[in-house]
N, C-alpha and C positions, 0 to 999 in steps of 0.2 A: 424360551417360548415353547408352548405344548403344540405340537406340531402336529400330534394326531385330536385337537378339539375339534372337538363336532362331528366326527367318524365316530363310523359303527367298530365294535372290534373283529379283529383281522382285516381292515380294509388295508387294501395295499394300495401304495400311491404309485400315480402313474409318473411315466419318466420324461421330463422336460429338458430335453438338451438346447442351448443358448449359442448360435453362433457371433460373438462378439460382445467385448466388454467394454462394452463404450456406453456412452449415455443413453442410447434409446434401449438397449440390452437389457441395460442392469433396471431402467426406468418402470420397461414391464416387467417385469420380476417384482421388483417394491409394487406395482398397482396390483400382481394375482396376490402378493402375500398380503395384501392388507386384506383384500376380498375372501379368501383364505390359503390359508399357512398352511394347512395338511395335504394338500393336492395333488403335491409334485414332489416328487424327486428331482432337486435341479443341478443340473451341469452346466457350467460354462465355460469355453473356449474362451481364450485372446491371444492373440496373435503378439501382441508386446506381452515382455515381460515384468508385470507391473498389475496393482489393484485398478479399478475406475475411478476415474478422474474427471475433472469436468475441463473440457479444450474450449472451450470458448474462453477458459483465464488461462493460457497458456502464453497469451499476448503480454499481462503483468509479468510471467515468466522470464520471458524472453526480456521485459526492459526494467528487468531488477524487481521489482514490485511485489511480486509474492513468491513463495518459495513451492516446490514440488507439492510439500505436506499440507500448504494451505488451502491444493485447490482438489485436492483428492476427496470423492463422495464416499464412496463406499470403502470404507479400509478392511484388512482381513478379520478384522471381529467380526463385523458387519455379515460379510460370507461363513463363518462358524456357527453365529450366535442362530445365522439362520438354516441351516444345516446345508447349506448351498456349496457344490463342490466346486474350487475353481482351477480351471487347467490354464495357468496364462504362458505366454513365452512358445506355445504352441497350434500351430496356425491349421485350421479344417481345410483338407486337400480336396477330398471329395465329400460326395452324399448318395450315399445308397440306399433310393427309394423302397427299391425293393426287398430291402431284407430289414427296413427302417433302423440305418444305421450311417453313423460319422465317420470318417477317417481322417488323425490330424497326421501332421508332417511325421512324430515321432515314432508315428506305427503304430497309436493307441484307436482303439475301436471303441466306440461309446452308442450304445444301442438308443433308439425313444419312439414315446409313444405319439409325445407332438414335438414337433422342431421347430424351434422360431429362427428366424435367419435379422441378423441384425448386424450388417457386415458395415455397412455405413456409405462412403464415397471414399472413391481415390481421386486423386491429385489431377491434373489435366498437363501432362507436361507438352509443352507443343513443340512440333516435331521439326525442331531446326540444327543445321551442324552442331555438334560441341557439347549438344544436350545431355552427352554421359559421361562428363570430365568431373574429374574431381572437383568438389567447390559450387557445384548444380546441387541444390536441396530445393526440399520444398517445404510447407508450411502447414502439416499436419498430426505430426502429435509430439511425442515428449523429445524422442531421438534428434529429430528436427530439429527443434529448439537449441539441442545439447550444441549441434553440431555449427548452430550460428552464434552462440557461445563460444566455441572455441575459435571461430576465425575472426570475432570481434576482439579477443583476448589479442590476438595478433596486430589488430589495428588494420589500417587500409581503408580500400573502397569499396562499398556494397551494391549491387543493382539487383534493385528489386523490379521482377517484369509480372506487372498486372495492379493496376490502381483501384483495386476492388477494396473490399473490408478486410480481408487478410493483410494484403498488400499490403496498404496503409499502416497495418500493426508493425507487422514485420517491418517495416522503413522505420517507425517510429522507435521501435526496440533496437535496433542497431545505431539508429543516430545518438541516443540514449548512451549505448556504448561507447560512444567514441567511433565510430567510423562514419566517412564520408556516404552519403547516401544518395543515392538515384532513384527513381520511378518511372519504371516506361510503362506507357499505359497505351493500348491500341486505339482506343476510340477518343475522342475528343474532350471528353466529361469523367472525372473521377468520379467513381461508384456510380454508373451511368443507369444501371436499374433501381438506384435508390433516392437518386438525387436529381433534379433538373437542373438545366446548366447553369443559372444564378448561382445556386447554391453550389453545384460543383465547382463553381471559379473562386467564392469563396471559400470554400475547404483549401483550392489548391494555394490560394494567396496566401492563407496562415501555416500551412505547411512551408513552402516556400521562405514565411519570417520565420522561420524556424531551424532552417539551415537545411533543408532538403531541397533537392533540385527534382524538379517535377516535369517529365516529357510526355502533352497527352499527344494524342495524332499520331504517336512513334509504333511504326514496325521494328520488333524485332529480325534480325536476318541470317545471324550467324553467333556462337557464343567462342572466343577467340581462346584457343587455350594456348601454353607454354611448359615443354615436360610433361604432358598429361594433364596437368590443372589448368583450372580458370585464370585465367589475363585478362579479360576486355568484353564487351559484348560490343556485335557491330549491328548497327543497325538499316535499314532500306537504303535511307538516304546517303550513306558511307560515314559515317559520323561514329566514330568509338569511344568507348567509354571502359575506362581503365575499371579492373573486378580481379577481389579476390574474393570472392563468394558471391553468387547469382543466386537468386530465391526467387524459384518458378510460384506464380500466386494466380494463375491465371482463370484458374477454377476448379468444379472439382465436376464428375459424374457418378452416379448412382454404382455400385460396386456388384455387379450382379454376373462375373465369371462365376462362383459355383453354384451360385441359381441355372445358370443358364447349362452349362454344362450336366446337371443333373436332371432336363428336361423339363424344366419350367415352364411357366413363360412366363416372356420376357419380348419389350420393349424397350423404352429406353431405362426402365426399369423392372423388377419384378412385379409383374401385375397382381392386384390385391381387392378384395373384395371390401364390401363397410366392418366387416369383421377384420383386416388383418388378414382373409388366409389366401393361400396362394392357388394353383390350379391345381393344388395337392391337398384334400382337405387334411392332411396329418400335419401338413407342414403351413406355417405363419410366417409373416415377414413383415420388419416395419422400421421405420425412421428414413434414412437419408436414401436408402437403398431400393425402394419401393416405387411404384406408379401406384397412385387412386383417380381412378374416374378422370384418367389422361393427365394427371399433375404431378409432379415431382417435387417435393421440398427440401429445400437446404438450411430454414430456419427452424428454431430448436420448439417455438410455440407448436406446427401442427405436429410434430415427434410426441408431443407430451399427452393432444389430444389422439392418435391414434396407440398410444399405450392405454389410455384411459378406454377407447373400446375393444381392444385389443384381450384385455384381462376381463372384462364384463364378458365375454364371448366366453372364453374358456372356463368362466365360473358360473354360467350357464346365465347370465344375467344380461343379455345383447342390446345395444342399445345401437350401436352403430355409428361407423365415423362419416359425415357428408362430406368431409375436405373442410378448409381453414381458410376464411381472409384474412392474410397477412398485415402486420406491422412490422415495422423495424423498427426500434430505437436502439441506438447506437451509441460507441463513446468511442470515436475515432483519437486517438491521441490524446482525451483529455476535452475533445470538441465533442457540443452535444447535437446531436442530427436523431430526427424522425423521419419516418417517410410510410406513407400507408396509403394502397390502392391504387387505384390511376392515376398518373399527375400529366400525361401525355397530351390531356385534352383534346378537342377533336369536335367534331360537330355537334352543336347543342351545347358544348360546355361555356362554363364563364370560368374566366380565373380571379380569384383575388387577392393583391396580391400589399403585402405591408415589406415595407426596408427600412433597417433603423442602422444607417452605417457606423455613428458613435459607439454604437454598443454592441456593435458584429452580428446585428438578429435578421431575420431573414422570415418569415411564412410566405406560404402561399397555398391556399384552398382551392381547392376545383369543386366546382357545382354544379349541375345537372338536372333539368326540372324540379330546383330547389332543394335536391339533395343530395351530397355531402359526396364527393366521388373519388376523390383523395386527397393528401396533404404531405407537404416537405415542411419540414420546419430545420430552421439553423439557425444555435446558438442558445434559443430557448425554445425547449421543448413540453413545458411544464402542463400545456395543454392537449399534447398528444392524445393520453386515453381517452379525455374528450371530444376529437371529432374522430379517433376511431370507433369509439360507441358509435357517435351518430352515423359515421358511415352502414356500420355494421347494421343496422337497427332500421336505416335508411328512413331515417327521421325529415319529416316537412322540415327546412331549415327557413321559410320565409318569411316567419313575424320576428326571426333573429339576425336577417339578411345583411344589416347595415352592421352589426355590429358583430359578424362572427371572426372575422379576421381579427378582432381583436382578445378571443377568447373566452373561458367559458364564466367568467366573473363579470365581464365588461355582456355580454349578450345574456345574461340575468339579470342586468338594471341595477349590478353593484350586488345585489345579494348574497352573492359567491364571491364577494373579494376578501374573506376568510379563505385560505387556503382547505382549511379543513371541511366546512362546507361547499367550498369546490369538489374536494372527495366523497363526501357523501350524500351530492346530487350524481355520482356512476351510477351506471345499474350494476346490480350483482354479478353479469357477468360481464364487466368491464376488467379490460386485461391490466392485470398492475403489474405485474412483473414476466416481460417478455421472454428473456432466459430461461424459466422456467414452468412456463405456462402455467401463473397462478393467478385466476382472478379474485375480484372483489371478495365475492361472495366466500370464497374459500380461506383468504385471509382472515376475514372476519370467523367464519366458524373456528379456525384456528385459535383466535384471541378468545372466544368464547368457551373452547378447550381448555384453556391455561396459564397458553402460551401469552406473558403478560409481558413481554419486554421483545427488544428489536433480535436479541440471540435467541430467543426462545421460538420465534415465529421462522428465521433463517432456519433453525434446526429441525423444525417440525416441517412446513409446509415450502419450505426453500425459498418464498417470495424474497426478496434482496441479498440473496447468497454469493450472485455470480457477480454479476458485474457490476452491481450497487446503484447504479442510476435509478433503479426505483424506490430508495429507503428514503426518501422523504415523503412518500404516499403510504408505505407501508407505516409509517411515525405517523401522519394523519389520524391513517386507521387505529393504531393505537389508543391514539387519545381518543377521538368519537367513541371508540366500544368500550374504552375501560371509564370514559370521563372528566378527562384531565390531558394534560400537555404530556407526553413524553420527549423529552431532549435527546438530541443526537450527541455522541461521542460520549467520552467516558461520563457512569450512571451516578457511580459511586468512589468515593475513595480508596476501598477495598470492602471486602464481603460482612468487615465487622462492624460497617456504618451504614444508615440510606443519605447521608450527609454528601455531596459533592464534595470538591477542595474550595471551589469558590465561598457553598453553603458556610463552612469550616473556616474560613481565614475570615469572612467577614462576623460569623456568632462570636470567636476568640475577642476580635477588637469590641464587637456593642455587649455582650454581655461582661466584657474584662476579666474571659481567664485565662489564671498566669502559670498551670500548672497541666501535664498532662494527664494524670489521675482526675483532677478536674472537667479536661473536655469530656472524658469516658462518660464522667457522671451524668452531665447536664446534657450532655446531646445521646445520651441512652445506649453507649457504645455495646452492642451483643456479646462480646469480647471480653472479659476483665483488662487483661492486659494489654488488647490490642492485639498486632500484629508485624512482621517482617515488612510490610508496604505502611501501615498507617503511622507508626511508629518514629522513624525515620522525616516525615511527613512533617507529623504535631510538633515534634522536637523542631524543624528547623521553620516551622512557622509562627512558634512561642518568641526564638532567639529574634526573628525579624518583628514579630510588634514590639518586645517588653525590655529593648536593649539596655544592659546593666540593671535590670530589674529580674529578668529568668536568667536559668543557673541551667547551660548547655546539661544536657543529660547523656551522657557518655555510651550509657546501656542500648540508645535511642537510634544510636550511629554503626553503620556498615563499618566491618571489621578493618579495612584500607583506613579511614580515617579513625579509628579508638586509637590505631597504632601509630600513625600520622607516618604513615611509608604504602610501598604498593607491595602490596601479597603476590608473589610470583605461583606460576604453576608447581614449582620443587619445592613449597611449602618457606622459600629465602621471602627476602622484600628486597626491594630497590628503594633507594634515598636519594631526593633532589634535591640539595639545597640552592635558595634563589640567586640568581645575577641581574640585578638591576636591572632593566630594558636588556639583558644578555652581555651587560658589559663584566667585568671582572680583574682581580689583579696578583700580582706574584703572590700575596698572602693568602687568599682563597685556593689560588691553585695548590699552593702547600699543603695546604691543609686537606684538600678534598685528596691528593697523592697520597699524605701522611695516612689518612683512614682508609683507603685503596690498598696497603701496604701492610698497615698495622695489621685489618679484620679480614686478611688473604681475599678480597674482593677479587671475583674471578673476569668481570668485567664494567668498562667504564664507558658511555655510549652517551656523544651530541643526541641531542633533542630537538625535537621541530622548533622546540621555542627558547632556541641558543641557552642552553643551561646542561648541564652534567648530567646524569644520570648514574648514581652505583647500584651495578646490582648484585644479588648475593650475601647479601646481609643477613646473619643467622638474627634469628627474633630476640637472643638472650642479648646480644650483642647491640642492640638499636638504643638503649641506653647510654652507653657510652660512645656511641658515633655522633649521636647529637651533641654529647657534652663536648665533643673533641670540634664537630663545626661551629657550636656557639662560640667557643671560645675564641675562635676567629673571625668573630663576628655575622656568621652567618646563620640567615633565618630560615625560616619550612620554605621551600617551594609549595607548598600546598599541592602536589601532582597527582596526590592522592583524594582529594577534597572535589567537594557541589560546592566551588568557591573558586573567586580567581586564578587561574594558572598560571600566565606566562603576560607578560606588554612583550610582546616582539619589533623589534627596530630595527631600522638601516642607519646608517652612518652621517646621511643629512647632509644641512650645509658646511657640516663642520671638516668634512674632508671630503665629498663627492662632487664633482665639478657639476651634476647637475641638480644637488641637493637648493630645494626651496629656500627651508626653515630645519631649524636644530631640530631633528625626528627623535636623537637621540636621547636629548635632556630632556624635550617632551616628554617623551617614553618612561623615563627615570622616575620623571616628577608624579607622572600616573601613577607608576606600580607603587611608588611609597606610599600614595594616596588610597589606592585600593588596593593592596595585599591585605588577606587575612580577612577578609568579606565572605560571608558565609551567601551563598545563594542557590536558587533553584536546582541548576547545575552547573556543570562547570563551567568559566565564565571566562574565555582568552580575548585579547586584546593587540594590535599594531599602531605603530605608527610608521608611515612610509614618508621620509623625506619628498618625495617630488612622485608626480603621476606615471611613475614609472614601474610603480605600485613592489620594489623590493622586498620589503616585508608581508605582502600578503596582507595586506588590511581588508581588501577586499571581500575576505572567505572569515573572519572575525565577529564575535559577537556585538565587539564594539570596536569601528574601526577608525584611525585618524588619516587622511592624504593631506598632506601639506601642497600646499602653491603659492603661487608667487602672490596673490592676494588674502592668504590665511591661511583654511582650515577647512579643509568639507571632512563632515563628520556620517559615518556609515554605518549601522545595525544588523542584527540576525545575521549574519552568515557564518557557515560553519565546510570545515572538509568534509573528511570522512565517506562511508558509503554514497550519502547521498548530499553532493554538494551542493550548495546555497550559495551564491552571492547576494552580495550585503544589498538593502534598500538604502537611499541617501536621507539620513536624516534633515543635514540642515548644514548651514556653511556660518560659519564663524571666525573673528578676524585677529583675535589675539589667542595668545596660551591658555590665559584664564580663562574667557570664555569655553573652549575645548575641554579644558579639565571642570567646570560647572557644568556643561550639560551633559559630560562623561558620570559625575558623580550622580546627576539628577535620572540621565535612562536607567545607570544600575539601581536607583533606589526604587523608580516606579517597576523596573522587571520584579525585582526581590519583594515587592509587596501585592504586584498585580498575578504573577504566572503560579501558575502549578507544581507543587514541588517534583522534583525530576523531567522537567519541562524545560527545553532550552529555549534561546531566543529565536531561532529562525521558528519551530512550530507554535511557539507564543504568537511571535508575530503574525504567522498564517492564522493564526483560530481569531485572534483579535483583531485583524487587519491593521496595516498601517497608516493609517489616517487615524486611528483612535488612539494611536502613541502618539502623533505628530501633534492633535488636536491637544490630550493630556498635558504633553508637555510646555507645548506655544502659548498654554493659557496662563493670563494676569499672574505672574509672582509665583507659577509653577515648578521655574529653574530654581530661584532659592530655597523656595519649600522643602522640593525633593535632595535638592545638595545640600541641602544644611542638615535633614534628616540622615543622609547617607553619613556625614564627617561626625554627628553625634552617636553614631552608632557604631562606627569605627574608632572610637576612643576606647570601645571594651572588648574592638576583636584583635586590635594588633597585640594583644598579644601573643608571643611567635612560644606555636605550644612544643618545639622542638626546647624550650629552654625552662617551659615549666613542667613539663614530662623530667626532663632532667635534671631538674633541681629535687622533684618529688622522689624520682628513684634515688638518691644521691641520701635524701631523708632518710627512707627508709632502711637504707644501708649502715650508718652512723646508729641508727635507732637498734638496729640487729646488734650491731657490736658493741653500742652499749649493756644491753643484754647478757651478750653471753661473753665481756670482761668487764671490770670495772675502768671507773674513771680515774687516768693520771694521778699518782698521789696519792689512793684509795687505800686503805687497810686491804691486805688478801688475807682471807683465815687459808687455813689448811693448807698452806701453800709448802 
């Protein structure tokens, strides 16, 4: 960036010192450099050690969801590229009006000529015993986080006090973790300025089936510590509550100790004019930290609009901030809540009000001489922007009166029951994404810019960055301005197609190609070759249409499977050869000791899915390990493979006093039936004698529970980071049965999902009712199980044995080479 465009030469820029590096901060900083870049000299303070970040996704943080790197705005290029100097990890003590100068903690002096104060709010911790024991945090930036991270690592019980928006995160992200969870809340209603009490009773009921315990009405009293840390919180009523970590949430206040002390003024915030400046014309202040025209905000929309006049002011371009009516839309846990204006009601008002308890929805509009005076919504919010316009715009709502509780498609006479013609009857400045404060109008110039796709508009104009409740208005927008539909989730296959995988697996079957130089051609691959992502892809979507007709392509395959072992970090591999449903016997075991021994294997490690593990295997070596397991009749584990791993079993009726059904021969009978199945990705499997669930079918891609009446059969689940239990397929009464509709879901995943796609997020993207339907229809079981065992005629072969027969070739071929054959004439000898 030319930093001096548009100056005269020798201009010297004046000096812009920044107190705080948080979102409203760095916010006006991006609005002066866009209006111009040459102006300032800027410095910024932060008090954490660390770039800016956006804390409104620090809640995905806290409950696994997104990592540090995800939700950071401005990274240190960001500050280079714009010559912006940043002081973080060191916190501004004072402000010396007088000599217009900073002083941080470290003893650094930073002179300017305007100073924006942008400190934000601090915490509200309320002032009861205990309040300074170890295990008291609160709920506001990274450190925070870190800190209820590490006592959820620990396990135990959490009390979270304050049932506001924080709160609730905070609860949800620890429950998330594994620990027991509480919510005291002092008033009677969760989220009691957002929500009326309908809807707060439902929020607290679904939290509640959730595993959290929810206390509204509750005084806190006392916070009980032991050793110095937290034990217990006791509350008014003498009622305690066992705590190994307390999470103060109970609000926050405007942060204006160095305003105040540097003779500002100050009320409950830093008072501020429509420009942003303070009662110091040198000095500016805005976001969380500020009073305009007696209001204080705590949400991030009117932050956005007073940087926007904030930077018009100093670029000599004023236009001025009036203050904001708020919305909120939220994503409480995963639940979606609006809430916008008055809902208090009161004289004059009407309420109206729709409950649809099947489907957990809730509205209710207030109306006011026929117009619009606020609204809660729970569970669907999809109409929110729409009567926040009208509120905002304070629209006649009375020739739409009968039908506006139903929203804005139903109170248009149906015209708008296109969703996208829903979005573009907003007006321009209809707020689409509240996070960010981006409306209509701005989105659309965005797309108008370029910005042609859902990353491109996140990246430019931020609309659906944060918390993503607005990307399906922003996808709206897309298509009205570009013409066309834009789909949400993956675009493309990779960068070297505009072809989806769905596009791709279904052109392969109708145009019948059987070759991957062939898709390139015909579907206009940019690539010659392809790529590491599509590659991979084509090859294992050829093998599933054209079984015994394509010819696997080896080049095509992730290095763990070319070698059919796992590539360790020290450049060794690990070898698993298979055990039956993990059964085994003295010959296997010899064998797998004999190559433990022979190839100095440094170690030999059980497996989740009852089977050996060696690992340490030099690469030159993997030739003759497999020959030495085949010889003992054992096959690949495939543990390296996008393909069956493991049937895992318990022991059943055959020795468990509370075993159903034979789990174990079940098991056997499966894995010989599906070993050596190439699929999506990896593809494990139980059976669990009796509901007692010892094998863990439950967390399996495909799971069996035996009972005293059959077979319930179980889909998608998986361990891992993020556990899944299984949905229940269907219950079936014999063996057979169990292993046909076993054979029919692997074949409908292996032809329906995405490669590198497992079954639990299959499942979620296609819902489960379109598998249950798929498969429940006329002559679907047979279809798909007969396709599955015809295709499995050309994978069982176990490639640990033609790998080693091939090196074994080529060995014999060497030596014939360089001696002759038995018998042979030698000259020269």
């Amino acid at each position: 960036m030319n930093f001096e465009e548009g100056r005269p030469a020798g201009h010297v820029r004046e000096r812009l010192v920044v107190i705080g590096n948080g979102m409203a901060g760095c916010r006006a900083v991006e609005e002066i450099l866009a209006r111009d870049p040459g102006r300032f000299d800027v410095t910024i303070f932060g008090a954490e050690p660390r770039v800016n970040y956006n804390r409104i996704m620090l809640s995905p943080v806290l409950a696994g969801e997104k990592t540090f790197d995800e939700i950071v705005i401005n990274t240190q290029e960001w500050y280079d590229d714009n010559g912006i100097t940043l002081v973080s990890g060191d916190k501004v003590e004072s402000i010396d009006r007088e000599h217009k100068r900073v002083v941080a903690a470290s003893g650094r002096i930073e002179p300017y000529d305007k100073l924006l104060i942008a400190t934000g709010s601090d915490p509200f911790i309320i002032p009861v015993p205990g309040k300074d024991l170890d295990g008291v945090v609160t709920f506001r930036d990274l450190d925070d986080v870190d800190k209820m991270l590490a006592a959820a690592g620990q396990g135990g019980n959490a009390v979270v006090i304050g049932g506001g928006l924080l709160g609730l995160e905070a609860a949800h992200g620890l429950n998330l973790r594994g620990m027991d969870v509480t919510v005291i809340h002092l008033m009677p209603t969760l989220m009691e300025r957002q929500l009326d009490e309908a809807a707060g009773w439902l929020l607290k009921t679904e939290l509640e089936r959730r595993g959290q315990t929810i206390l509204t009405g509750a005084n806190t009293k006392e916070i009980v510590g032991k050793d110095g840390k937290v034990a217990a919180v006791r509350l008014e009523d003498g009622t305690e509550i066992p705590a190994s970590i307390v999470v103060m949430a109970v609000g926050i206040r405007p942060a204006t100790g160095l305003a105040r002390e540097a003779g500002l003024d100050v009320e409950r915030g830093i008072m501020v004019d429509d420009h942003m400046v303070t009662s110091d014309p040198s000095v500016l202040a805005v976001g969380e930290c500020v009073q305009h025209r007696g209001m204080c905000y705590g949400l991030v929309a009117p932050l956005w609009d007073m940087c926007r006049a904030l930077a018009d002011h100093v670029t000599e371009n004023p236009t001025g901030y009036e203050g904001s009516v708020t919305s909120t839309k939220l994503k409480v846990s995963g639940i979606d809540l609006f809430s916008a204006g008055d809902f208090s009601g009161g004289e004059g008002c009407e309420d109206i009000v729709m409950r649809d308890a099947s489907r957990g929805v809730y509205k209710r509009v207030i109306v006011k001489e026929n117009k619009v005076l606020g609204a809660v919504l729970y569970g669907d919010t999809a109409d929110g922007s729409w009567y926040f316009d009208l509120m905002k715009k304070g629209e006649d709502v009375s020739d739409i009166r009968e039908a506006l509780i139903f929203g804005q498609a139903f109170a248009s006479g149906g015209a708008l029951a296109d969703p996208n013609a829903a979005v573009a009857a907003l007006s321009d400045d209809a707020e689409i994404c509240g996070c960010n404060g981006v409306s209509k109008g701005q989105v659309v110039s965005c797309i108008n810019g370029g910005a042609h796709s859902l990353d491109a508009v996140r990246s430019t104009c931020k609309a659906s960055a944060s918390c993503g409740s607005c990307t399906g208005l922003v996808e709206s927008l897309l298509a009205l301005t570009l013409g066309g539909e834009v789909e949400s989730g993956p675009k493309t296959m990779c960068k070297c197609t505009s072809f989806t995988h769905g596009d791709v697996r279904k052109l392969i079957v109708e145009k019948e190609l059987r070759e991957i130089p062939q898709i390139m051609q015909e579907l206009h691959w940019t690539t010659p070759d392809g790529c590491a992502s599509c590659r991979p892809a084509l090859n294992y979507y050829l093998l599933c249409a054209w079984p015994g007709e394509y010819e696997d392509d080896q080049k095509s395959r992730f290095v763990n499977e070319r070698m059919h072992a796992n590539i360790q970090k020290d450049g060794t591999y690990s070898v698993v050869p298979r055990m039956w449903g993990g059964l085994t016997n003295p010959k296997e075991l010899r064998a797998i000791a004999d190559v433990v021994e022979k190839f100095n294997a440094p170690m030999v490690k059980v497996t989740g899915g009852q089977r050996l593990d060696i690992f340490g295997i030099k690469k030159e070596d993997l030739p003759a390990v497999w020959a030495d397991l085949n010889a003992a009749g054992m096959v690949s584990g495939h543990a390296y493979g996008k393909s069956l791993r493991t049937v895992k079993t318990c022991v059943g009726s055959e020795w468990c006093r509370f075993g159903t059904q034979d789990s174990t021969g079940l098991g056997v009978q499966i894995e010989r039936m599906t070993w050596g199945s190439w699929m999506p990705h990896k593809f494990k499997i139980a059976v669990s004698g009796c509901p007692r669930n010892c094998a863990e079918a439950t967390i399996k891609d495909f799971g069996v529970v035996c009972v005293d009446s059959g077979y319930e059969l179980h889909i998608a689940g998986n361990g891992g980071i993020k556990v899944r239990a299984t949905d229940l397929l269907c219950k079936v009464e014999t063996e057979q049965e169990a292993m046909d509709m076993c054979a029919a879901f692997i074949q409908f995943y292996r032809e329906d999902a995405w490669y590198l796609e497992r079954t639990a997020p299959w499942v979620e993207r296609v819902g489960l009712q379109y598998v249950k339907d798929a498969l429940a229809a006329e002559g679907a079981v047979e279809h798909y199980a007969a396709r599955f065992r015809y295709s499995q005629q050309f994978m069982q072969d176990d490639p640990w044995a033609k790998r080693a027969a091939g090196e074994h070739e080529k060995l014999h071929q060497h030596l014939a080479e360089v001696r002759p054959f038995p018998g042979a004439k030698m000259e020269n000898a």
